[in-house]
PQR file with spaces between the fields and no chain letter, atoms N, CA, C, O and H, PARSE charges and radii, in Angstrom:
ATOM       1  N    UNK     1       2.827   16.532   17.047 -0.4000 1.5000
ATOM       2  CA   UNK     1       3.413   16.914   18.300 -0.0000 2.0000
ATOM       3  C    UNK     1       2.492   17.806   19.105  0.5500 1.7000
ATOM       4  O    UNK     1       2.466   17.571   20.313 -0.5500 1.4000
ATOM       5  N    UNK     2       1.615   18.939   18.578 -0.4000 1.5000
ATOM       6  CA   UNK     2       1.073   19.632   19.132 -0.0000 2.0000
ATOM       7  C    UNK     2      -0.359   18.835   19.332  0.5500 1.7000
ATOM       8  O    UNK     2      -1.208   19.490   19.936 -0.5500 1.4000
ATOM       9  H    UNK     2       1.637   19.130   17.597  0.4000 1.0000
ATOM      10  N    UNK     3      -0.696   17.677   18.960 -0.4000 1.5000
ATOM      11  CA   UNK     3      -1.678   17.196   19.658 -0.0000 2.0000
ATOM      12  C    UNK     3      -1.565   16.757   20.711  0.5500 1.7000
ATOM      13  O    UNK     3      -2.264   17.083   21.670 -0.5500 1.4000
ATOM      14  H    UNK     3      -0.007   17.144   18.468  0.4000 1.0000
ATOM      15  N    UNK     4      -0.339   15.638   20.732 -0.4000 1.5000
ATOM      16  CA   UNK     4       0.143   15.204   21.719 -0.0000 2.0000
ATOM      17  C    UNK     4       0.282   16.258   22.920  0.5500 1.7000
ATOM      18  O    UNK     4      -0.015   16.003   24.087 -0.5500 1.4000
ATOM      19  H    UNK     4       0.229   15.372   19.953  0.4000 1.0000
ATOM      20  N    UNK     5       0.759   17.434   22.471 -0.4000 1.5000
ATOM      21  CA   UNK     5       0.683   18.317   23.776 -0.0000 2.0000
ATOM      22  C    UNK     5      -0.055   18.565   24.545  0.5500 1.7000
ATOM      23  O    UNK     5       0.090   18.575   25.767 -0.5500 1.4000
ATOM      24  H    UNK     5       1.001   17.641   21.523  0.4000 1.0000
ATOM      25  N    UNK     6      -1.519   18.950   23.534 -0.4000 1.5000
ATOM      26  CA   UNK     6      -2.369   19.361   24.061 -0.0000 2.0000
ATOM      27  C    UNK     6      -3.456   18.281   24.589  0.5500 1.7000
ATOM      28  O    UNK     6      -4.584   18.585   24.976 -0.5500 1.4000
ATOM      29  H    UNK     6      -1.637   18.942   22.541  0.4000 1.0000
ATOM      30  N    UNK     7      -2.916   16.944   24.537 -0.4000 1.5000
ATOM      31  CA   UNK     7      -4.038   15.984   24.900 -0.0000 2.0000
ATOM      32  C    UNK     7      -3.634   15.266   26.443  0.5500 1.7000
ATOM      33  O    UNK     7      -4.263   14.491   27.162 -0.5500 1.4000
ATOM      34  H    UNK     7      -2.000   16.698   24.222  0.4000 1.0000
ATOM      35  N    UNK     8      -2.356   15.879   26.570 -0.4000 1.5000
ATOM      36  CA   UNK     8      -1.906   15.474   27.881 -0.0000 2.0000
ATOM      37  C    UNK     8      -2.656   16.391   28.998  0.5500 1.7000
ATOM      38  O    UNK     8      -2.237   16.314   30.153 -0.5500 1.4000
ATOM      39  H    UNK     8      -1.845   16.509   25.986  0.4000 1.0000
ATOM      40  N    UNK     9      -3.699   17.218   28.717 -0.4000 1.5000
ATOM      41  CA   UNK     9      -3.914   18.289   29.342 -0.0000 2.0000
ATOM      42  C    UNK     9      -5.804   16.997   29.498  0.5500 1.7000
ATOM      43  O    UNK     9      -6.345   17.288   30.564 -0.5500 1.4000
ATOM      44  H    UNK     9      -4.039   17.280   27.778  0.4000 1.0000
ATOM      45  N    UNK    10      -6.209   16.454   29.120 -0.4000 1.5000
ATOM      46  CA   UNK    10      -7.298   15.514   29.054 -0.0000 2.0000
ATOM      47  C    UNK    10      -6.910   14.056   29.342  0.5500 1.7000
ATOM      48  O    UNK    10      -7.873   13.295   29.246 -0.5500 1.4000
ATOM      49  H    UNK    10      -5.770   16.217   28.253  0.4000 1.0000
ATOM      50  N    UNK    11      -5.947   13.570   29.614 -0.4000 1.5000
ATOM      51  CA   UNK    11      -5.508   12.483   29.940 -0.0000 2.0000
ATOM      52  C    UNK    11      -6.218   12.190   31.305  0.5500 1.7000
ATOM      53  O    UNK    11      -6.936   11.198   31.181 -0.5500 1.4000
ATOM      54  H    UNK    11      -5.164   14.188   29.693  0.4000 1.0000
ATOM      55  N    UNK    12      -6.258   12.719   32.561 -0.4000 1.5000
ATOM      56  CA   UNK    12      -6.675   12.261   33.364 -0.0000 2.0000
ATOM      57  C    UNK    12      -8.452   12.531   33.510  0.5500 1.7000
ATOM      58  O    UNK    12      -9.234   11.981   34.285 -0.5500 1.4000
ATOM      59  H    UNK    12      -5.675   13.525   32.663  0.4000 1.0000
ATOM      60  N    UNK    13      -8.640   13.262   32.780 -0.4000 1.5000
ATOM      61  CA   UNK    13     -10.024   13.367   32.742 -0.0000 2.0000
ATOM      62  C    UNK    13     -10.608   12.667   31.830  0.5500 1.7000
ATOM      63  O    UNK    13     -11.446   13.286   31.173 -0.5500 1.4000
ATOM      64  H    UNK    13      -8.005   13.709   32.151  0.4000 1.0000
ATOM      65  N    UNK    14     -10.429   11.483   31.546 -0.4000 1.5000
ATOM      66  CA   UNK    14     -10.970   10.291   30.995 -0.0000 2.0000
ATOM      67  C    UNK    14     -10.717   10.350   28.993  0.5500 1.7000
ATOM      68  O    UNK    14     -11.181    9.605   28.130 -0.5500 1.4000
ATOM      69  H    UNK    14      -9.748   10.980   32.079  0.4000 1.0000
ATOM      70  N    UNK    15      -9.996   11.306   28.899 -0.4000 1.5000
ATOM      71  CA   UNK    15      -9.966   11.212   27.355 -0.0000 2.0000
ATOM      72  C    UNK    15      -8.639   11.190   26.604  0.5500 1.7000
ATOM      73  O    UNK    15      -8.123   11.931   25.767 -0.5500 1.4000
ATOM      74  H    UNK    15      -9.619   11.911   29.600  0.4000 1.0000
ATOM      75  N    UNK    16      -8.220    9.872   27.319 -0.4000 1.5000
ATOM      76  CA   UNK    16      -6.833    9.356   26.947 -0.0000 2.0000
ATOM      77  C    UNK    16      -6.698    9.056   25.147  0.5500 1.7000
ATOM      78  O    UNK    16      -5.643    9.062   24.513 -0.5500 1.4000
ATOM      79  H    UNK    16      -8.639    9.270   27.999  0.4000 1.0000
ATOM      80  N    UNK    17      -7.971    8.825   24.640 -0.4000 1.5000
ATOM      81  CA   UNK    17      -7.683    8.761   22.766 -0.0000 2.0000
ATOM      82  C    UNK    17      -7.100   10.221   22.060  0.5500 1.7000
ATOM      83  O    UNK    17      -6.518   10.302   20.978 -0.5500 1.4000
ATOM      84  H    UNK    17      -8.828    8.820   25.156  0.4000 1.0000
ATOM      85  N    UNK    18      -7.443   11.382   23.026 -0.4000 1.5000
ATOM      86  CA   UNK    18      -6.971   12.401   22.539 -0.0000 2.0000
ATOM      87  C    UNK    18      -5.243   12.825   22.237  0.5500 1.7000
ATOM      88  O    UNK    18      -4.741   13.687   21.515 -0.5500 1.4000
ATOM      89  H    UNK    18      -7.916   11.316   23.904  0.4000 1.0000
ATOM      90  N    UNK    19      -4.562   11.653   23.268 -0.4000 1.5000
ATOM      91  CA   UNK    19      -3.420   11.389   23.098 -0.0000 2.0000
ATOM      92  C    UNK    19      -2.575   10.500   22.036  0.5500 1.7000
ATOM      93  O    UNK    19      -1.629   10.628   21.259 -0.5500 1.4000
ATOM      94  H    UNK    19      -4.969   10.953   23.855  0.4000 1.0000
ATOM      95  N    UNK    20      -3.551    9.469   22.505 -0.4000 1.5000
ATOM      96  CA   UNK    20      -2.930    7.384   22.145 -0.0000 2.0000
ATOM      97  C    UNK    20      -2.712    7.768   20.731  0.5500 1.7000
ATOM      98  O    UNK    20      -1.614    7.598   20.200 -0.5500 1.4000
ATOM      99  H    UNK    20      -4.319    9.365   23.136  0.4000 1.0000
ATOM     100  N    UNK    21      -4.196    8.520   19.810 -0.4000 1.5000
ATOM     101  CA   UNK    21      -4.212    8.329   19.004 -0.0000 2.0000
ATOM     102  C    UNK    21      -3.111    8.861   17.779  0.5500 1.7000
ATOM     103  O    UNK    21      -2.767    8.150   16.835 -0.5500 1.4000
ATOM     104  H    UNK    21      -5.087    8.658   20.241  0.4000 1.0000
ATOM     105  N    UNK    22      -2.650   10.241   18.009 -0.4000 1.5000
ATOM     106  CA   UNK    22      -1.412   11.111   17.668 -0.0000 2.0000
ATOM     107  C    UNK    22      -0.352   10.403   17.839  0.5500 1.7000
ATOM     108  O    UNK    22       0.507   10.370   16.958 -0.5500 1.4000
ATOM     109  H    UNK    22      -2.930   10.819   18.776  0.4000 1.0000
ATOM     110  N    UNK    23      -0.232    9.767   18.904 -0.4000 1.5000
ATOM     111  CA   UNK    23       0.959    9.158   19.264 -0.0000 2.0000
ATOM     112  C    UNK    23       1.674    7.798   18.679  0.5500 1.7000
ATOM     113  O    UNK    23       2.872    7.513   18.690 -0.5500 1.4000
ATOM     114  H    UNK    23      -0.930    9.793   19.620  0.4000 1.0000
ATOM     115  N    UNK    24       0.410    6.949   18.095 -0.4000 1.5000
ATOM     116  CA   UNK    24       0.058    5.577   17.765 -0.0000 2.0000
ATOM     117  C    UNK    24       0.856    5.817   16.288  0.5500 1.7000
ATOM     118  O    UNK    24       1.758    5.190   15.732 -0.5500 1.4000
ATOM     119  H    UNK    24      -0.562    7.180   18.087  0.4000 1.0000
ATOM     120  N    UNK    25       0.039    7.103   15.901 -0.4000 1.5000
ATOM     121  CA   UNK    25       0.429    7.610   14.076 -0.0000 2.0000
ATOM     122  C    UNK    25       1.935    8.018   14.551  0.5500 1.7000
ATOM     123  O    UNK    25       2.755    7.099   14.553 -0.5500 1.4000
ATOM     124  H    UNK    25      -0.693    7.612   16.353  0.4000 1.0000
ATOM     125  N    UNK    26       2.284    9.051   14.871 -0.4000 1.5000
ATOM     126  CA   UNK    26       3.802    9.557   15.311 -0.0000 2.0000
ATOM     127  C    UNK    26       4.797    8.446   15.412  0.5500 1.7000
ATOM     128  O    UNK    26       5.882    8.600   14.852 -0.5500 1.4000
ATOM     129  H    UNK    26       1.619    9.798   14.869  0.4000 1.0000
ATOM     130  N    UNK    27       4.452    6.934   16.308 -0.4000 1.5000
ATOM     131  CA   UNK    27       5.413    6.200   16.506 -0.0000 2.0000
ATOM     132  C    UNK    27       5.465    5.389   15.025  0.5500 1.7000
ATOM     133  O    UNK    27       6.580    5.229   14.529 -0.5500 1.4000
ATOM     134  H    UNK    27       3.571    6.809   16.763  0.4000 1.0000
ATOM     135  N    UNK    28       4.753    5.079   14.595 -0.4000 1.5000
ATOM     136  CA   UNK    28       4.226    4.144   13.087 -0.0000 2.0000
ATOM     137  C    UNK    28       4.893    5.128   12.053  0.5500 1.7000
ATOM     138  O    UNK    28       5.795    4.631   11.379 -0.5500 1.4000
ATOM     139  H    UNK    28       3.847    5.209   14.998  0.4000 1.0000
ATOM     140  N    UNK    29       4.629    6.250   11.862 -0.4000 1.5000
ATOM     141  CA   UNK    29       5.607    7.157   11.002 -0.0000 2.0000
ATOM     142  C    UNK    29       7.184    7.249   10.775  0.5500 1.7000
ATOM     143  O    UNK    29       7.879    7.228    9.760 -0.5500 1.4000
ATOM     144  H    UNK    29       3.896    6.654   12.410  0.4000 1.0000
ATOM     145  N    UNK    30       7.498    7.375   12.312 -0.4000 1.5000
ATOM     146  CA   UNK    30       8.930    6.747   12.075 -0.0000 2.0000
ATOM     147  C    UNK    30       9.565    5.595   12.077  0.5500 1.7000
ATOM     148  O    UNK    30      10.756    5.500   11.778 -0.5500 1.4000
ATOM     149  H    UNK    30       6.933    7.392   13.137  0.4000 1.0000
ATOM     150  N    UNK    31       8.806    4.586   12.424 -0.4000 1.5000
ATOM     151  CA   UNK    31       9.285    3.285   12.340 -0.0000 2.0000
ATOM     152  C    UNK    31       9.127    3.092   10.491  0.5500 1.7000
ATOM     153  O    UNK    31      10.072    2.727    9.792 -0.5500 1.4000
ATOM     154  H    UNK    31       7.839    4.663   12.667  0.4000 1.0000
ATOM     155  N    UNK    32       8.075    3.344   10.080 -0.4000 1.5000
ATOM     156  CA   UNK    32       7.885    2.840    8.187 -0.0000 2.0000
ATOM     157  C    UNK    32       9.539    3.586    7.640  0.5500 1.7000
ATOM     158  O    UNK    32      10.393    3.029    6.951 -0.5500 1.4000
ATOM     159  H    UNK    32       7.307    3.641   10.648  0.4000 1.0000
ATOM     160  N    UNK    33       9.581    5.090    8.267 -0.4000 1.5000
ATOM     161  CA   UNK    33      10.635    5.802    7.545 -0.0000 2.0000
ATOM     162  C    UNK    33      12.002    5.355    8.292  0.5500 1.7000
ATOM     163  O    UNK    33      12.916    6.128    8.005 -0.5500 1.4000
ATOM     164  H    UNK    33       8.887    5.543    8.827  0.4000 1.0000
ATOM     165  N    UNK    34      12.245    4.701    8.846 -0.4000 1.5000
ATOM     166  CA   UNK    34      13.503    3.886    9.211 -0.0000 2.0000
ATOM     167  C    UNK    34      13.189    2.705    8.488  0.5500 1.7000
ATOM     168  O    UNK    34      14.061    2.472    7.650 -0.5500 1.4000
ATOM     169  H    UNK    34      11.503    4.073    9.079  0.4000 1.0000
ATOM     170  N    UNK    35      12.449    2.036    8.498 -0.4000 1.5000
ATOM     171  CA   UNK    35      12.456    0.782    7.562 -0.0000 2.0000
ATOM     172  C    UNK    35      12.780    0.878    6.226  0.5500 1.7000
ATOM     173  O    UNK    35      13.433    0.052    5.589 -0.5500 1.4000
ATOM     174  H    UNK    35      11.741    2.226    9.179  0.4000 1.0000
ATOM     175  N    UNK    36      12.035    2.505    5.582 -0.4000 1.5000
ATOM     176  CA   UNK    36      12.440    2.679    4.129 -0.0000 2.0000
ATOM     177  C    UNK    36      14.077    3.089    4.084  0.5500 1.7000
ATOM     178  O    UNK    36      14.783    3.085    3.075 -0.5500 1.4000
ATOM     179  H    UNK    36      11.505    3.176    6.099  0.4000 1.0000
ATOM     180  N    UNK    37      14.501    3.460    5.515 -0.4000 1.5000
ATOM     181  CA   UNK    37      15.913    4.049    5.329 -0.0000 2.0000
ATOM     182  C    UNK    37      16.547    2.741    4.960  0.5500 1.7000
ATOM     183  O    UNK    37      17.156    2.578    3.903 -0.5500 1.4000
ATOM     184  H    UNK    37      13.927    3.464    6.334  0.4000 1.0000
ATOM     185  N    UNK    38      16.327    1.516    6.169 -0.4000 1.5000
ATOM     186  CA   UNK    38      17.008    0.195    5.892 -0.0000 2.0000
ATOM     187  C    UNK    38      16.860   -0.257    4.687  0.5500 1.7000
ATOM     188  O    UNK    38      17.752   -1.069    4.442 -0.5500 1.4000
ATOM     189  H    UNK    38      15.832    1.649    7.028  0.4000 1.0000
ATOM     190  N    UNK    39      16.193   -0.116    3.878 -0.4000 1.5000
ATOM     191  CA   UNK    39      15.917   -1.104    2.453 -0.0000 2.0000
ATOM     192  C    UNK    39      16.080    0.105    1.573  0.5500 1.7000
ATOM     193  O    UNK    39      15.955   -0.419    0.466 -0.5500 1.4000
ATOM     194  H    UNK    39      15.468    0.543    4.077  0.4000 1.0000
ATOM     195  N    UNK    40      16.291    1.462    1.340 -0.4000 1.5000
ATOM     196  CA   UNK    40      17.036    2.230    0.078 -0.0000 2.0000
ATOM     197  C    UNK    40      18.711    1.713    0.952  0.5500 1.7000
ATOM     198  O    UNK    40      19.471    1.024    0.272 -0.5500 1.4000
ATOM     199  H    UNK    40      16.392    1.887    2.239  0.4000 1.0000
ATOM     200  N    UNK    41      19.011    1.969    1.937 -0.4000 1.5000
ATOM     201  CA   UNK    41      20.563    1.054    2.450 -0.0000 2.0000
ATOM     202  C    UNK    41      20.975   -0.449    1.744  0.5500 1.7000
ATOM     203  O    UNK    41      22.170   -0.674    1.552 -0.5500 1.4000
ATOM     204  H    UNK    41      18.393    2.528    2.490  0.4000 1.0000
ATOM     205  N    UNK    42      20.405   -1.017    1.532 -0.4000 1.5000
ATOM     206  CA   UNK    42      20.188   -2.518    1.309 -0.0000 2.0000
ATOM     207  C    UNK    42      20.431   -2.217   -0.248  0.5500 1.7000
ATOM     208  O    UNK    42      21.434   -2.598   -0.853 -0.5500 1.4000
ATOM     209  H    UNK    42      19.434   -0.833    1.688  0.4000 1.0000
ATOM     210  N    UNK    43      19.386   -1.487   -0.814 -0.4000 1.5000
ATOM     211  CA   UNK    43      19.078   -0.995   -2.243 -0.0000 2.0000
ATOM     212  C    UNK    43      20.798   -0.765   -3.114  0.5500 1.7000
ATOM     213  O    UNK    43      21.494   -1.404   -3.903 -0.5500 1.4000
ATOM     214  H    UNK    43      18.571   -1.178   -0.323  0.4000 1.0000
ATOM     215  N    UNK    44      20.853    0.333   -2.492 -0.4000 1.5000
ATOM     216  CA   UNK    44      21.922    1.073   -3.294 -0.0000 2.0000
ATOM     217  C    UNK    44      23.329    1.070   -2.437  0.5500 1.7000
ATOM     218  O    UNK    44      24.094    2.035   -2.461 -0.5500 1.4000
ATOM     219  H    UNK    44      20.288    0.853   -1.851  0.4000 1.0000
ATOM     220  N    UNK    45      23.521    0.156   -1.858 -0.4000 1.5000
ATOM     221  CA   UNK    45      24.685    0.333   -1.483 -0.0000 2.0000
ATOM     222  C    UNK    45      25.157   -1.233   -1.773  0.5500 1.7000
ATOM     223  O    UNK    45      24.734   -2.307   -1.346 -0.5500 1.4000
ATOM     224  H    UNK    45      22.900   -0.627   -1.839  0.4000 1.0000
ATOM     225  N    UNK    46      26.522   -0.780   -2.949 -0.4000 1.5000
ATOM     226  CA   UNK    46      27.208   -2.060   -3.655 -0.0000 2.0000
ATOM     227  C    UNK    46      28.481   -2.606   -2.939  0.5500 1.7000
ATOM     228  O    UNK    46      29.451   -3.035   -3.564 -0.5500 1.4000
ATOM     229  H    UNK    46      26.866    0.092   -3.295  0.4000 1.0000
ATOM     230  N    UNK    47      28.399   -2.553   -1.512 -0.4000 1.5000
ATOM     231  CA   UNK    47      29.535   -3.267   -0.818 -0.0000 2.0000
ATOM     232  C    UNK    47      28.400   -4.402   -0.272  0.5500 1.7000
ATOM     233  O    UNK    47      28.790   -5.348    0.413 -0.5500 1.4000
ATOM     234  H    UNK    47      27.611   -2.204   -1.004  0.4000 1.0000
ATOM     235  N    UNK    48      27.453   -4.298   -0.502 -0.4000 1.5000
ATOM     236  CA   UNK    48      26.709   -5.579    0.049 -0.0000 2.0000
ATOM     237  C    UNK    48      26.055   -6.501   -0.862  0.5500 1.7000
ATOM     238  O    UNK    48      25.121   -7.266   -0.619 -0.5500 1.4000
ATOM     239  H    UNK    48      27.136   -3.530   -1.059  0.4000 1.0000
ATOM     240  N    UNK    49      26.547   -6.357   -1.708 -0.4000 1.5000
ATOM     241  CA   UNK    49      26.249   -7.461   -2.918 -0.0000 2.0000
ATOM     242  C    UNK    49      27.373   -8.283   -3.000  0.5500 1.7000
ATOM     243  O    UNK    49      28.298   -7.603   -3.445 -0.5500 1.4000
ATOM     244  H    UNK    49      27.306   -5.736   -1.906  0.4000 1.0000
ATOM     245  N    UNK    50      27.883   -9.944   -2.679 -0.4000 1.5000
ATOM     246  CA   UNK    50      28.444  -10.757   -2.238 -0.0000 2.0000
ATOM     247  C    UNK    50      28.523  -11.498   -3.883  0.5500 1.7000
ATOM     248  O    UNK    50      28.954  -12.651   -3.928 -0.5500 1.4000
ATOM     249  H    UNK    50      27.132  -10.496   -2.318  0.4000 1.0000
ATOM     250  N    UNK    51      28.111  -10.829   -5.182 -0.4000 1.5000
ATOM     251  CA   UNK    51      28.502  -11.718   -6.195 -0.0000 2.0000
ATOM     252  C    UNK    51      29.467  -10.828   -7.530  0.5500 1.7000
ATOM     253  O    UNK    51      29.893  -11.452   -8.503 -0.5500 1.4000
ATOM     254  H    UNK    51      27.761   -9.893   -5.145  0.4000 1.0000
C-alpha cells in the first residue's frame, strides 16, 4: 500500500512501474487468497457433497 502511495507521486513524470508494479502483486494477492477461500469452501463444507 505504501508503495502504491508513494508512486502516485512519479506517475506523471514518466515512472508509472513505480506504481503498476505494487499494484499488479496487491491485485494477484487477493485474487489467489479468494480462490484459496473458494476451494477450503468447496473442501470442508459437507452440505455440498451430493452422495
Amino acid at each position: 500500500g505504501a508503495l502504491i502511495s508513494i508512486g502516485f507521486n512519479y506517475i506523471f513524470s514518466g515512472a508509472w512501474w513505480i506504481t503498476a508494479f505494487p499494484g499488479i502483486v496487491l491485485v494477484t494477492l487477493v485474487l489467489v487468497i479468494n480462490l484459496l477461500g473458494y476451494w477450503l469452501r468447496d473442501v470442508f463444507n459437507p452440505k455440498l457433497y451430493k452422495g
